[in-house]
C-alpha positions in Angstrom: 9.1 8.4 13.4 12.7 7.4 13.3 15.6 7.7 10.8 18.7 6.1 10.6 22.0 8.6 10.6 21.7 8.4 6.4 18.0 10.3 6.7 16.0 6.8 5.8 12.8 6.4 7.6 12.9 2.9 9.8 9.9 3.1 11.5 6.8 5.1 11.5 3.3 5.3 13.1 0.2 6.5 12.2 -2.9 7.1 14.7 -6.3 6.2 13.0 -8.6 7.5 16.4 -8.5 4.9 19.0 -6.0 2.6 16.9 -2.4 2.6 14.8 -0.7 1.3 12.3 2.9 0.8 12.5 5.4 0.2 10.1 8.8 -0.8 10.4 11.9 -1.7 8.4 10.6 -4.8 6.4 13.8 -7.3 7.4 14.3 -9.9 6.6 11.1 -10.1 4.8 9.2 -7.9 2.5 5.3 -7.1 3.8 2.7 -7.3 2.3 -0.4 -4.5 2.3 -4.0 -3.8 1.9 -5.2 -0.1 1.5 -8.8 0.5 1.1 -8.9 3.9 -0.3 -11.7 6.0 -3.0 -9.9 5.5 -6.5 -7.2 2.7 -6.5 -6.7 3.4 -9.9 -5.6 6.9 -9.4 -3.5 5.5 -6.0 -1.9 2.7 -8.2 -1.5 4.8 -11.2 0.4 7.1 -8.2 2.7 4.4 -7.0 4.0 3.5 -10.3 4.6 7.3 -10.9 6.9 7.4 -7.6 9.1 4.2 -9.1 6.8 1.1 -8.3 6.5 -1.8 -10.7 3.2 -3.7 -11.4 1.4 -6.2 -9.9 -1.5 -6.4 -11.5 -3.5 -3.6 -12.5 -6.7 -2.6 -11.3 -9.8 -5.2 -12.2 -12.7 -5.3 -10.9 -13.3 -8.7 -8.9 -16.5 -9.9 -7.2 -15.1 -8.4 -3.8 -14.4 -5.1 -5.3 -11.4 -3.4 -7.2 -8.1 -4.2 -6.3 -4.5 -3.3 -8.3 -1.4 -3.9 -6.7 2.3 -3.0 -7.2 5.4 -4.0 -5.6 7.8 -1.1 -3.9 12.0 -0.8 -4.4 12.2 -3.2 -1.5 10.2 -5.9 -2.3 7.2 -4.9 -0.2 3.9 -5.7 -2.1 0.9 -2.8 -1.7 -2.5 -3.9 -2.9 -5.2 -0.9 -3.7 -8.8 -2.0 -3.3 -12.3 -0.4 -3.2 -14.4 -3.0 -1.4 -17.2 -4.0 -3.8 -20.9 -2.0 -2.8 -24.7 -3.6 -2.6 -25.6 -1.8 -5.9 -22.1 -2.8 -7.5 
């Protein structure tokens, strides 16, 4: 990880086994996100908690469940629990 001299984080990385994720400062253009995680209600209801505004909530589609909200600096973060055979 690395911070600027004002304690901001500008770049980060995160082993998953063999691979990574990094994630940098998002100049001059916002990212954009996809988390599969267990409950994206409970991670979107999270991330509005912490200061993000909505996207669209949580619905279930015919892919699976997806909500997504948009952080302080533009970057959009979609939640989604991939749709199952018996769903």
């Amino acid at each position: 990880m690395r911070h600027d001299e004002g304690g901001q984080l500008r770049y980060a990385r995160l082993r998953i086994g063999d691979g990574a994720i990094e994630l940098g400062e998002g100049e001059p253009m916002p990212g954009s996100f996809l988390l599969y995680v267990g409950d994206p209600d409970a991670r979107y209801e999270q991330a509005l908690a912490a200061g993000a505004t909505s996207l669209m909530p949580p619905t279930d589609q015919p892919y699976g469940r997806i909500g997504g909200v948009q952080d302080s600096w533009g970057n959009q973060w979609f939640v989604s629990r991939p749709a199952t055979a018996s769903s």
